[in-house]
PAKOL-244285 format. One line per 2 residues: for each residue x, y, z of C-alpha. Coordinates in steps of 0.1 Angstrom, whole numbers, plus 5000, padded with zeros to 4 digits. Example, Ala and Ser with C-alpha at 12.3 -4.5 7.8 and 13.67 -1.06 7.14 Angstrom:
5123:4955:5078 | 5137:4989:5071
//
This chain:
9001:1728:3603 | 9001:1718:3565
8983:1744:3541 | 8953:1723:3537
8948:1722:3573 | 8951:1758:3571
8927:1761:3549 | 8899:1741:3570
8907:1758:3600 | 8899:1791:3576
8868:1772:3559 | 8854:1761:3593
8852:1795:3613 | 8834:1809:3584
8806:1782:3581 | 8808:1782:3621
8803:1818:3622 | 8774:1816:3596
8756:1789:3620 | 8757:1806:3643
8740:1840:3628 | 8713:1813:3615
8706:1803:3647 | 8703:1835:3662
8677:1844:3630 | 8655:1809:3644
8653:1820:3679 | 8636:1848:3665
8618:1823:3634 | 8617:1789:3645
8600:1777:3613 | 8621:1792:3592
8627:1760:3570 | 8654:1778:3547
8675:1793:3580 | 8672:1752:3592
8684:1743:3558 | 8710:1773:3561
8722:1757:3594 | 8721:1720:3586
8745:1728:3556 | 8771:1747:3572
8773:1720:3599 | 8773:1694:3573
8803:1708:3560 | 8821:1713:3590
8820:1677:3593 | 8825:1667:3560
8857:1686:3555 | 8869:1673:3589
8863:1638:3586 | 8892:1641:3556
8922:1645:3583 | 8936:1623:3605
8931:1625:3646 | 8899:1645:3641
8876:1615:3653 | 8860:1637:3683
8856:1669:3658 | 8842:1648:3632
8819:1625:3657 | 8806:1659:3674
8796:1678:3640 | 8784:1643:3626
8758:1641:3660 | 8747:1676:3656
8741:1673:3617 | 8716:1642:3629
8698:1665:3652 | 8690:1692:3630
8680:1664:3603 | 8656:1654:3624
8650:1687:3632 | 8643:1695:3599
8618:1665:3593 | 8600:1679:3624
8603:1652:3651 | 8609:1677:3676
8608:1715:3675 | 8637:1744:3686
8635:1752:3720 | 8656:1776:3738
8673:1748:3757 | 8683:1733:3723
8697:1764:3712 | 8722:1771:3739
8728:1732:3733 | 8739:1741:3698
8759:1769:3706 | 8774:1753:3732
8786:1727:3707 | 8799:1759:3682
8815:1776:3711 | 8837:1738:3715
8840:1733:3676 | 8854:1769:3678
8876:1765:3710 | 8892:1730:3688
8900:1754:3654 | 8917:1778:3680
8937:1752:3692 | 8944:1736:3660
8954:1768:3646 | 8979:1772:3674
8989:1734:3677 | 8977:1718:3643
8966:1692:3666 | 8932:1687:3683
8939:1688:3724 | 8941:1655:3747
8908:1662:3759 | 8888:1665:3731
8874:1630:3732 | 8857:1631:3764
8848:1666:3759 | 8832:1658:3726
8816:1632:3743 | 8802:1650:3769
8777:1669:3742 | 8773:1642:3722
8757:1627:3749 | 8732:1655:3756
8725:1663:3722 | 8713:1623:3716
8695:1632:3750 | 8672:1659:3731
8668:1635:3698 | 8633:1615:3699
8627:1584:3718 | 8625:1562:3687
8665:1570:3678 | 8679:1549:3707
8700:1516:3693 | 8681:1485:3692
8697:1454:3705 | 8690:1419:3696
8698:1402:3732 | 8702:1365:3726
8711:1361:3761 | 8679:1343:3767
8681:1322:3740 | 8716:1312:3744
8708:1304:3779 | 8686:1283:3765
8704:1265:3741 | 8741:1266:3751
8756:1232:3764 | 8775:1224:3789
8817:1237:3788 | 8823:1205:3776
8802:1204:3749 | 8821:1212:3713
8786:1226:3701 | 8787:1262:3688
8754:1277:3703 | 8727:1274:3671
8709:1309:3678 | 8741:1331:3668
8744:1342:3632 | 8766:1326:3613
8787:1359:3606 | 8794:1360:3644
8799:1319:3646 | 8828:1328:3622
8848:1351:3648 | 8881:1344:3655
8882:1323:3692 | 8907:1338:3703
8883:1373:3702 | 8854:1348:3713
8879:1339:3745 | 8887:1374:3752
8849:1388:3754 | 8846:1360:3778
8872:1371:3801 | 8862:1409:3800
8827:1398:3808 | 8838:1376:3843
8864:1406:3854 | 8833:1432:3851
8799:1422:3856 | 8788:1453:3840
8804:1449:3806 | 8788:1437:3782
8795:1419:3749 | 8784:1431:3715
8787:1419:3679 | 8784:1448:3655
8777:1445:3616 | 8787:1477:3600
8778:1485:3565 | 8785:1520:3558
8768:1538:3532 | 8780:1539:3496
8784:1576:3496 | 8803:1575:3531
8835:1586:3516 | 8820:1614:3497
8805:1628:3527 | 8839:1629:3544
8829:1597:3566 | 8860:1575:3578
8846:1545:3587 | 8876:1528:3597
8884:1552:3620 | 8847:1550:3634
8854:1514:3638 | 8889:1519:3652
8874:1543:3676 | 8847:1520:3696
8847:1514:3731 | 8863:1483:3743
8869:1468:3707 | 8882:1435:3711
8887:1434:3670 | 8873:1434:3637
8872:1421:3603 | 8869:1442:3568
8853:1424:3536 | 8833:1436:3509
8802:1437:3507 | 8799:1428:3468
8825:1411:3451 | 8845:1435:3437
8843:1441:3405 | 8871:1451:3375
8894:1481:3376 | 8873:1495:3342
8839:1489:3359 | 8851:1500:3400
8843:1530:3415 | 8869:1540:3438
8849:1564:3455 | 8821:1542:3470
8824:1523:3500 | 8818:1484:3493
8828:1477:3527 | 8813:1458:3556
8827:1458:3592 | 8822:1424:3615
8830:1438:3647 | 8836:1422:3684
8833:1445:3716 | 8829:1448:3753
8821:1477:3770 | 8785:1490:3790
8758:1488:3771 | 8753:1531:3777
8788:1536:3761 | 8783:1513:3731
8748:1531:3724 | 8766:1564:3723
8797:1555:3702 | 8777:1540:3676
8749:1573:3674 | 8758:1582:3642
8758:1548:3623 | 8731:1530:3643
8708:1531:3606 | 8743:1512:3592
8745:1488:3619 | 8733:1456:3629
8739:1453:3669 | 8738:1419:3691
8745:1420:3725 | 8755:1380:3731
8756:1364:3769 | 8792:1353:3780
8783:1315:3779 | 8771:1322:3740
8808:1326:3733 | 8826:1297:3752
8851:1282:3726 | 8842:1244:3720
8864:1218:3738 | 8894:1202:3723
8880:1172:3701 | 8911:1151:3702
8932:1163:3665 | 8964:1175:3674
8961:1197:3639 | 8929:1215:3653
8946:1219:3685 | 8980:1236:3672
8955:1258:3647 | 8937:1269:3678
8968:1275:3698 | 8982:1290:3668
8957:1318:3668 | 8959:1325:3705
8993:1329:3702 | 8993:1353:3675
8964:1377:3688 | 8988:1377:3723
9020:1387:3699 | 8997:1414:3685
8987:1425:3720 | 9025:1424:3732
9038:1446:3704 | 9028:1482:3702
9050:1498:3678 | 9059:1469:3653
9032:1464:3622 | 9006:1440:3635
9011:1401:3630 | 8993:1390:3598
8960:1381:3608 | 8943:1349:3602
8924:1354:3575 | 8932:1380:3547
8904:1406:3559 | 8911:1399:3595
8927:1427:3617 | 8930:1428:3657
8931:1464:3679 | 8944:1456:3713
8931:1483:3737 | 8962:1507:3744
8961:1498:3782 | 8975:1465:3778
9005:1474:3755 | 9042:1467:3773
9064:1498:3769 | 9092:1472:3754
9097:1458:3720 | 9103:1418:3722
9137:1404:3722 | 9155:1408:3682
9119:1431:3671 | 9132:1451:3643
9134:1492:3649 | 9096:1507:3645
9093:1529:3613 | 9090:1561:3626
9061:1581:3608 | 9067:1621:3604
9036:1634:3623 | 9033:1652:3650
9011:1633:3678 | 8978:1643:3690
8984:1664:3727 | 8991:1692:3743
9027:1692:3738 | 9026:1696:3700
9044:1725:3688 | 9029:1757:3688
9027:1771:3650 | 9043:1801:3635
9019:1832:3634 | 9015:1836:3597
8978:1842:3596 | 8964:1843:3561
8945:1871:3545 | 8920:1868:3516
8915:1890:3488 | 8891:1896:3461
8899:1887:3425 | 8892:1920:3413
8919:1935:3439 | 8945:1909:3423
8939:1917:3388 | 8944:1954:3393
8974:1947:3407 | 8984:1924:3380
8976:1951:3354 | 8998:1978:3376
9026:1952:3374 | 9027:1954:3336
9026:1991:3334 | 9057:1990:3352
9076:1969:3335 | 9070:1991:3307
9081:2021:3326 | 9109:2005:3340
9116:1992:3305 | 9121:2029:3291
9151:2036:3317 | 9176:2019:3298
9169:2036:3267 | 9170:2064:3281
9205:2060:3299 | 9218:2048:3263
9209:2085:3249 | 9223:2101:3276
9252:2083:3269 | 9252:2087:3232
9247:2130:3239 | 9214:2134:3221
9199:2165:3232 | 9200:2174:3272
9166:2195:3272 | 9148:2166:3253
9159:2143:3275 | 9151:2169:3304
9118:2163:3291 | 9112:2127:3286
9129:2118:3323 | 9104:2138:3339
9077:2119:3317 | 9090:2086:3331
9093:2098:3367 | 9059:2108:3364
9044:2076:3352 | 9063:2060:3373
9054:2078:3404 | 9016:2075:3388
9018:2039:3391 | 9035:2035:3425
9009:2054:3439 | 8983:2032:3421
9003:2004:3433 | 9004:2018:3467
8961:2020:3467 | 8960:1990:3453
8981:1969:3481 | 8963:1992:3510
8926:1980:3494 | 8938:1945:3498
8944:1951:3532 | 8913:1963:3536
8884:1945:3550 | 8849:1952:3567
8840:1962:3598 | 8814:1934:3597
8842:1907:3607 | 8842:1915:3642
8804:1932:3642 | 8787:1895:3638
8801:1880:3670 | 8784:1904:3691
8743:1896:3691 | 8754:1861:3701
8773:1881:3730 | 8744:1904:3733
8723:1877:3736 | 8743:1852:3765
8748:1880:3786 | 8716:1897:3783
8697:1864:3794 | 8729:1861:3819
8718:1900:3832 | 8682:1892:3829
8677:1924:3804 | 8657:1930:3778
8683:1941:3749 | 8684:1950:3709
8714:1952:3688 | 8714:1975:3661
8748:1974:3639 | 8751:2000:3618
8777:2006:3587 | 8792:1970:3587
8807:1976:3553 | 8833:2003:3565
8865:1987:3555 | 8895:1991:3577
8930:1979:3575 | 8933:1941:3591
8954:1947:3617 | 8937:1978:3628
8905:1956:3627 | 8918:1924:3648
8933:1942:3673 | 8897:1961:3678
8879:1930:3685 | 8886:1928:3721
8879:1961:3731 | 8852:1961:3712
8839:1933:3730 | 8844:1951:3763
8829:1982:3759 | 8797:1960:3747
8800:1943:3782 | 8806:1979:3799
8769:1986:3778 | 8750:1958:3790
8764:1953:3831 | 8770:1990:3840
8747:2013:3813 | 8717:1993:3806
8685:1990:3836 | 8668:1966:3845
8633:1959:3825 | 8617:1972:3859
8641:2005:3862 | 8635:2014:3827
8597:2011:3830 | 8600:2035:3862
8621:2059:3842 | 8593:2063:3815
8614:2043:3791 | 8606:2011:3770
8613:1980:3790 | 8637:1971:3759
8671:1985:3757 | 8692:1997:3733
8726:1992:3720 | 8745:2007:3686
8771:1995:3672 | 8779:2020:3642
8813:2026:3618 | 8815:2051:3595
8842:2064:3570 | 8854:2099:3579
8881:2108:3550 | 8912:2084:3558
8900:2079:3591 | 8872:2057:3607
8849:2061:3631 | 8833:2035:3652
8807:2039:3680 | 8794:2021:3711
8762:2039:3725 | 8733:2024:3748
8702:2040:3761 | 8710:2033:3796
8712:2059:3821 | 8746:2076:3817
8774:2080:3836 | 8773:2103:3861
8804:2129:3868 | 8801:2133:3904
8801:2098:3915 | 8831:2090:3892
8848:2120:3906 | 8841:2104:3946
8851:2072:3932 | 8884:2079:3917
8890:2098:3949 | 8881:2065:3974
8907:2045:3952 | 8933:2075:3955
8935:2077:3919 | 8928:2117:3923
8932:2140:3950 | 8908:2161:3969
8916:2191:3948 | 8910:2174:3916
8880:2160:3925 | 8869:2195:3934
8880:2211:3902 | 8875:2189:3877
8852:2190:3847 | 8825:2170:3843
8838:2161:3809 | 8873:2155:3823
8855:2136:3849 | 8840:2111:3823
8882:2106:3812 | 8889:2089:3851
8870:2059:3840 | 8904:2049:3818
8928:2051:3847 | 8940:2016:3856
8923:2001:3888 | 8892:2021:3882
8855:2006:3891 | 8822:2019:3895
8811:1983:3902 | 8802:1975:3938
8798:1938:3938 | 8832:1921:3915
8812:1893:3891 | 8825:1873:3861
8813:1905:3841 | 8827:1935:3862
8839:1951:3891 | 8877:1944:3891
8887:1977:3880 | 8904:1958:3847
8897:1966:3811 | 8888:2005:3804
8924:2008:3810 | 8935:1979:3785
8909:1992:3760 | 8926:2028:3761
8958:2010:3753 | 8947:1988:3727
8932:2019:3709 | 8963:2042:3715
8986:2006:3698 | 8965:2011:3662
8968:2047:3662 | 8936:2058:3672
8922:2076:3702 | 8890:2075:3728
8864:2098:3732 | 8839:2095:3764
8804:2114:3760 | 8776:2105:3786
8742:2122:3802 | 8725:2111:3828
8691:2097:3823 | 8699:2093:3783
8726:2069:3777 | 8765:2064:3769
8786:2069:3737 | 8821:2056:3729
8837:2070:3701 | 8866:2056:3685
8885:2071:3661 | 8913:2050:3642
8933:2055:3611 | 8921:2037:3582
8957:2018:3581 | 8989:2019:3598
9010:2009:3570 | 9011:2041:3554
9003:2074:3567 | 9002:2108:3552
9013:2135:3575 | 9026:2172:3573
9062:2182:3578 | 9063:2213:3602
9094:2229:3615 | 9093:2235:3657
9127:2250:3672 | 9148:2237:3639
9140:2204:3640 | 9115:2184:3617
9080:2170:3630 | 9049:2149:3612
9016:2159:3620 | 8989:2132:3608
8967:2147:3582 | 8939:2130:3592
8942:2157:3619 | 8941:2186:3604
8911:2207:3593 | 8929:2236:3578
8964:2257:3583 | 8965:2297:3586
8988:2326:3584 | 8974:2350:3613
8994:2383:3620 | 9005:2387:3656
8982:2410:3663 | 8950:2382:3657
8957:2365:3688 | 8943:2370:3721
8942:2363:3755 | 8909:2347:3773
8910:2341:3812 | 8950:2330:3805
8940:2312:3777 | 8957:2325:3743
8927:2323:3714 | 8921:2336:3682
8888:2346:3663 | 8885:2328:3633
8852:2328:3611 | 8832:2337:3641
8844:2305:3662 | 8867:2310:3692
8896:2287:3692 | 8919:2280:3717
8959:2279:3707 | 8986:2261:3724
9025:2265:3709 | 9040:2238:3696
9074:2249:3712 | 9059:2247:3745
9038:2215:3737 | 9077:2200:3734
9091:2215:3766 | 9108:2240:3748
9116:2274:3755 | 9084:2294:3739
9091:2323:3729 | 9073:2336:3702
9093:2339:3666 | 9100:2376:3653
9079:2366:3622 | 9048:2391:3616
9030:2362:3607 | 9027:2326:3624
9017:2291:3613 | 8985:2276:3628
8976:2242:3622 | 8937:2242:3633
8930:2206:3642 | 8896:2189:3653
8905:2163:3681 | 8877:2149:3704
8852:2172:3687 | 8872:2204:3696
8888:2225:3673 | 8921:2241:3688
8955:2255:3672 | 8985:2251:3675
9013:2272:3669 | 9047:2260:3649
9076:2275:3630 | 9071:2271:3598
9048:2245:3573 | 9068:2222:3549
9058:2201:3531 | 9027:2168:3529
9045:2136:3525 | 9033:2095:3527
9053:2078:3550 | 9057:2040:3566
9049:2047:3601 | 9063:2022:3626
9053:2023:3663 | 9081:2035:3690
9105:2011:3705 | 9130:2006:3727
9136:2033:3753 | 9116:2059:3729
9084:2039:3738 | 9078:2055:3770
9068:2093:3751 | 9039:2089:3745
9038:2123:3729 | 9050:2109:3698
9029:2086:3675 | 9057:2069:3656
9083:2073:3631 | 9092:2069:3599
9126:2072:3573 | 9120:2103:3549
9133:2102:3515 | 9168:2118:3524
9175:2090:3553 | 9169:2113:3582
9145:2098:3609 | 9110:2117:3614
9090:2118:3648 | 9054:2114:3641
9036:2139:3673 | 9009:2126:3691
8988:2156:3692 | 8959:2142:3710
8979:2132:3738 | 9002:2164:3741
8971:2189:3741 | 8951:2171:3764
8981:2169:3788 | 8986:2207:3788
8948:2217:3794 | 8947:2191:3819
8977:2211:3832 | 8963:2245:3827
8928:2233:3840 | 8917:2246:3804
8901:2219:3787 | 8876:2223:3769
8887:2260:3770 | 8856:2283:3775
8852:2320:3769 | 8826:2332:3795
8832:2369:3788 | 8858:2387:3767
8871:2416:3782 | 8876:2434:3748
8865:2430:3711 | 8891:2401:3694
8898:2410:3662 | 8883:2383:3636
8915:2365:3620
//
């Protein structure tokens, strides 16, 4: 895909995305004549742009149809309806599903023409009455007039431009017409507008691109005029075109010209060549021109045969062509594109990423401090080698590693803010998807997005999008009533979902909540158990909380009846994964009667992470600061023992401690130290401790995801290269602690009653 296509694959989405936000805001305003303006423009440049490359006739044809709708929209011949909405997003949703494919392809797919003719065709179904191509039928009045075959008498009623055909065109139409009675024959007079090329209008290839063309001829519709006084960038072009095809066909193809065109729709015998009158030179002229429109036809790869005239051109239809060249035909030039189909090559995924001026100067100006800094090195190494004084140069070193480390860390911020971009680009897509299913479902639904300015890192961001999109789904299908259900519970017939994001530190959090009516514990319990995903002990002992965690087990479905929306126990599963792959983690909370929360919580980027070094059994560990709430010194004697769960007292809040060495699988025995290191996280909302050896050191590191055999632990998050070359294991905390209170039936841990006073910490 070249770089220009790139960039209207980049330019379209957006101006797609846009219309379709606008047209969400007219359901809601239909006379809204600035959201109609809104729309009409972003469609208007969807087709402009795409009318500038090649084999994007069924694109350009589709957004050139819709852009005459809205116009007329606009000048109020007929008014929004609901019908013409889905109509128009039906179109975005095929304009969209082309952009993904020429993103992947750089080529539209083989079925684009019919498919863009498919809504064509209804969307010149909704325009008015009055819009239909008018025909002059001089059928009757050929009949009329026409002689005899014999007669060398052109009939009288045609214009002259279409008495000036070629007859070998003329001969052609006539032959089409006897094979199918339904065909019929039209002569077309195209004059595009002036301003047809600015608008991104190709009106050869709209000519090219007509049903049934027989051929055409190109002249200009003024005589041109100097090189000083031309202007190269307005069409002076007129089209005299022959055609047979049904008369429904013809009315289509020519939708979006039919105020440029003048149409006649001739009878067969109106075209009847006149006899031989006895001159051999007419005759060989004649025969001369038959034989070079059938050389055209017979030829599919070689330039075409000169045509008669200087601004005469033939187009054979494609079905006709021989897959030979003729005896002696010179080799075809063969032209470096890649066909249109669905064989083209797939493109390289090298997806582009925009940044703000602003982020590129700052990153400019951090590029000249360090030249500077840089530039002081070798002055420096010419001192030491010349033995000016050590403890000066002591000095000024450490001066220059600390600007330099200044401005790598600048550098550092500066390359993770362009990185960084708002939630909003996956937030817009969904009240179009709140809206389809809704109406689908029959419910009564509002959106309400919330924060769509927290920034995240890209990748963290795409990769959210589908999740995102399922737990939306989840909200409408299984959380939300009915209208009727919702009434009968005493709550508004409306329901409601949040979308929300919110900075927290280095870490974002986004959430998925409905009113609906919760999920309830003791029938996810039952039906974990009926698709032996838990045993009858489990079920018995679980917590409700832990209960609420079943619903991310693979093969898991509250559904009883499988639809296109749920019930084939896909997709909680896939959206834990998804969420574990950026680094982030799931949190469940429901209550019956009230509604359903999913909370997400992701790193604000997975290029670089800042995580504390901690020693466990000798060997080196990273715990993610975004983690950690505090770390603690506490003497032996501060910890405690709570219905087998170890605990400590710390500013009046119980917390619950797990060892790290034990956490590992490691023997865990307690060190001989007096004191111990606590690292007091908050995970899931719970605070809890755990135990290591000793606390190191903060340090920023590249984390990169496990691979290989390693990627089965899931009880580590990553890993990184320190500074001294060793490799560092990044522990997935979350994962680890919830595994051992699942294991000790513990979590969350609860302190009924103490049997003693714990000393405070």
């Amino acid at each position: 895909m070249t770089s220009m296509l790139e960039s209207f694959v980049i330019e379209a989405r957006e101006s797609l995305e846009h219309a379709s936000e606008t047209i969400l805001a007219l359901e809601h305003d239909p006379h809204d004549s600035d959201k109609l303006g809104d729309l009409f423009r972003s469609i208007h440049t969807v087709k402009g742009t795409a009318g500038m490359f090649e084999n994007m006739e069924a694109f350009h044809r589709l957004a050139h149809t819709t852009e005459d709708g809205l116009d007329q929209l606009r000048s109020g011949a007929f008014s929004i309806t609901s019908e013409y909405t889905d109509l128009l997003f039906a179109v975005l949703d095929q304009l969209n599903a082309w952009l993904d494919h020429l993103d992947t392809h750089g080529v539209l797919p083989a079925s684009a023409a019919p498919d863009s003719q498919g809504l064509i065709d209804r969307l010149i179904a909704h325009k008015p009455a009055g819009d239909a191509i008018e025909t002059d039928t001089v059928s009757a009045r050929a009949a009329e007039t026409a002689p005899d075959r014999g007669s060398i008498t052109a009939p009288s009623a045609l214009p002259d431009w279409i008495e000036n055909l070629p007859e070998a065109w003329r001969t052609r139409a006539e032959q089409d017409s006897q094979t199918t009675p339904e065909t019929r024959i039209f002569a077309i007079r195209y004059t595009p507008a002036a301003d047809s090329f600015m608008c991104g209008a190709d009106p050869l290839a709209t000519v090219r691109a007509l049903p049934g063309l027989i051929g055409y001829q190109v002249d200009a519709r003024q005589p041109w005029a100097g090189l000083e006084a031309m202007a190269p960038y307005d069409c002076n072009l007129v089209f005299d075109i022959l055609t047979s095809a049904e008369r429904d066909v013809v009315k289509t193809a020519l939708a979006e010209i039919t105020a440029q065109c003048e149409v006649n729709e001739i009878a067969p015998e109106a075209l009847v060549p006149p006899e031989q009158a006895g001159d051999d030179e007419d005759a060989l002229e004649a025969l001369f021109d038959a034989l070079s429109a059938d050389f055209a036809d017979n030829d599919p790869q070689s330039e075409p045969a000169p045509p008669a005239s200087p601004n005469q051109a033939d187009a054979p239809e494609a079905d006709e062509l021989p897959t030979e060249r003729p005896a002696g035909a010179p080799e075809p030039e063969r032209r470096p594109q890649t066909p249109p189909g669905e064989d083209a090559k797939p493109q390289a995924d090298n997806k582009p990423l925009r940044v703000e001026q602003h982020r590129i100067d700052e990153l400019m100006t951090l590029a000249g401090e360090l030249i500077v800094a840089k530039n002081a090195l070798p002055f420096l190494a010419k001192r030491i080698g010349d033995g000016d004084d050590r403890d000066e140069l002591v000095r000024e070193l450490k001066a220059n590693q600390a600007d330099l480390d200044r401005i790598a860390d600048r550098i550092q911020s500066a390359v993770m803010s362009a990185r960084m971009v708002p939630v909003s680009s996956i937030f817009q897509r969904f009240p179009r998807l709140v809206r389809d299913i809704s109406r689908k479902l029959e419910k009564d639904v509002e959106l309400v997005m919330e924060g769509e300015n927290t920034e995240a890192d890209k990748n963290i961001i795409a990769g959210l999008a589908d999740p995102l999109i399922h737990l939306v789904r989840n909200s409408l299908d299984h959380g939300l009533e009915t209208p009727a259900e919702r009434r009968a519970a005493g709550k508004p017939g409306t329901g409601r979902i949040v979308l929300r994001a919110k900075a927290l530190d280095d870490q974002v959090l986004i959430e998925v909540g409905d009113d609906g009516g919760g999920i309830d514990p003791a029938r996810i319990k039952q039906k974990a158990f009926d698709k032996d995903l838990i045993d009858a002990q489990t079920r018995d002992s679980i917590s409700d909380q832990d209960a609420l965690q079943l619903v991310l087990l693979a093969g898991f479905s509250t559904a009883d009846n499988v639809s296109d929306l749920s019930g084939r126990g896909v997709g909680m599963d896939a959206v834990k994964s998804a969420v574990n792959n950026v680094g982030g983690h799931l949190l469940i909370e429901s209550e019956i009667g009230v509604g359903t929360t999913m909370r997400i919580l992701l790193p604000m980027s997975m290029a670089v992470a800042r995580v504390l070094l901690v020693d466990i059994d000798g060997q080196r560990y990273g715990v993610p600061m975004s983690l950690i709430r505090e770390t603690v010194r506490l003497h032996r004697d501060k910890f405690d023992r709570v219905k087998h769960n170890e605990v400590i007292l710390l500013r009046d809040q119980l917390i619950s401690i797990h060892r790290g060495r034990a956490l590992l699988g490691l023997d865990d025995a307690a060190p001989n130290a007096s004191e111990q290191a606590v690292l007091i996280l908050e995970i899931d909302n719970q605070t809890v401790g755990v135990v290591v050896d000793e606390f190191l050191q903060s340090v920023d590191i590249v984390q990169k995801p496990m691979a290989g055999v390693m990627a089965q632990y899931d009880i580590y998050a990553g890993s990184a290269l320190t500074g001294d070359g060793q490799v560092l294991l990044v522990l997935n905390l979350p994962t680890m602690l919830r595994r051992a209170s699942q294991a000790a039936e513990t979590l969350p841990a609860v302190c009924e009653s103490t049997p003693r006073v714990i000393q405070e910490a």
